[in-house]
C-alpha positions, 0 to 999 in steps of 0.5 A: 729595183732590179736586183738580179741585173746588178748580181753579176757585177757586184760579184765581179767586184766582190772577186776582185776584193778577195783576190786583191787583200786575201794574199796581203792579210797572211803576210801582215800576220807573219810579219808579226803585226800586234793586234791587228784583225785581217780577214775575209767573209760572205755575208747573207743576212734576212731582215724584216724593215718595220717600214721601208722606206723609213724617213726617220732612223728606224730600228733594225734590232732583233729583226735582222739576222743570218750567217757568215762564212770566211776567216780571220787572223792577226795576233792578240794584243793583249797576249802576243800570240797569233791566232786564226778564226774560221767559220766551220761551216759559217758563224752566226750574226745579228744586227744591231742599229738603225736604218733610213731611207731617201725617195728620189723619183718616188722611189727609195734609191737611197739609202743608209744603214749604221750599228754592230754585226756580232758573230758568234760560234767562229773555231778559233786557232792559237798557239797553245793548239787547244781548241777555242771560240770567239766572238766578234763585233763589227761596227759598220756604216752603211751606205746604198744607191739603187741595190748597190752599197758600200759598206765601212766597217771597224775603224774606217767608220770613225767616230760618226758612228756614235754621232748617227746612234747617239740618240737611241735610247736603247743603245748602249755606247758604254762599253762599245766604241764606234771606230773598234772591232771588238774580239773576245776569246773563250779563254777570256783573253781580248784587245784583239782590234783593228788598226785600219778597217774594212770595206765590203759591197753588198746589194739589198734584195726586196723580196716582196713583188710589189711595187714600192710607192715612198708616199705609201710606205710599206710595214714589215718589209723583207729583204735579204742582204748578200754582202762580201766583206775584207778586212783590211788589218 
């Protein structure tokens, strides 16, 4: 997969994202829109795939990790006050969930990734003006052709994402819903969810040399994941 051919044009489109939702987000939040989650992010993540390609649902859990760097605002459902969150100068993320892969031509070319990216350590702004954190978990739905993926995130993923997971003996679908964000502040306060979703692009970059053979799946596979995500509200 030539992964350096295609950077140029992700990034354009990752422009034209931001540019087109950066301007819509700070105006739901003064309309005074409750509850709902706008925001805009860069994502590089570095994940170690046990087996790439995987056949069969394979787990991405403690292996896959990086940073984020953007914001997020909106008003807490719970107690009507706006808030703001930043990254300063990014927030920490994990992956939760599982991934597979189809040869076309011997070649994995396509590909599939569903589960939770939770960020820690965003500053977050309210209006009592005393300093706070947050937490926030995305679900997503991954879904790649080449190095290229479009990813749904929040409420644009549905409830399918409890159908793809639903089998993982170790995921834990009681206190997470597959179609919400979820935002927790310092203070204990919550219910700051999203009304709509998000969508982000990103492209998968093997960092092995080798040539991928599907008939001889290789273990323990790094990659590096740069994505840009907007969240619609």
């Amino acid at each position: 997969m030539r992964a350096r051919t295609t950077r140029f044009a992700v990034g354009a489109l990752v422009i034209a994202m931001l540019a087109s939702v950066a301007g819509t987000g700070p105006a739901q939040a003064i309309k005074g829109d409750k509850g709902g989650i706008s925001g805009v992010g860069l994502v590089s993540l570095n994940c170690n795939l046990h087996l790439w390609p995987a056949f069969t649902p394979e787990s991405l859990d403690d292996d896959c990790s990086g940073e984020v760097a953007g914001v997020d605002w909106g008003f807490n459902r719970e107690t009507k006050e706006p808030y703001f969150n930043y990254c300063n100068p990014v927030c920490m993320a994990t992956v939760t969930g599982r991934y597979t892969e189809t040869c076309i031509a011997n070649e994995p070319l396509v590909g599939e990734a569903a589960g939770w990216v939770n960020l820690s350590d965003a500053e977050a702004v309210k209006s009592d003006l005393q300093s706070h954190t947050s937490q926030l978990s995305i679900p997503f739905h991954w879904f790649r052709v080449g190095v290229v993926a479009i990813v749904l995130t929040g409420k644009l993923t549905g409830s399918e994402i409890n159908d793809v997971l639903k089998e993982l003996p170790f995921w834990g679908l009681d206190d997470k819903k597959g179609d919400n964000k979820k935002k927790e502040f310092d203070d204990g306060s919550k219910k700051a969810n999203d009304k709509i979703g998000g969508i982000a692009i990103g492209v998968l970059i093997p960092l092995e040399p080798e040539e991928i053979d599907c008939m001889n799946p290789s273990t323990d596979f790094p990659v590096q994941v740069i994505a840009a995500d907007v969240q619609i509200k």
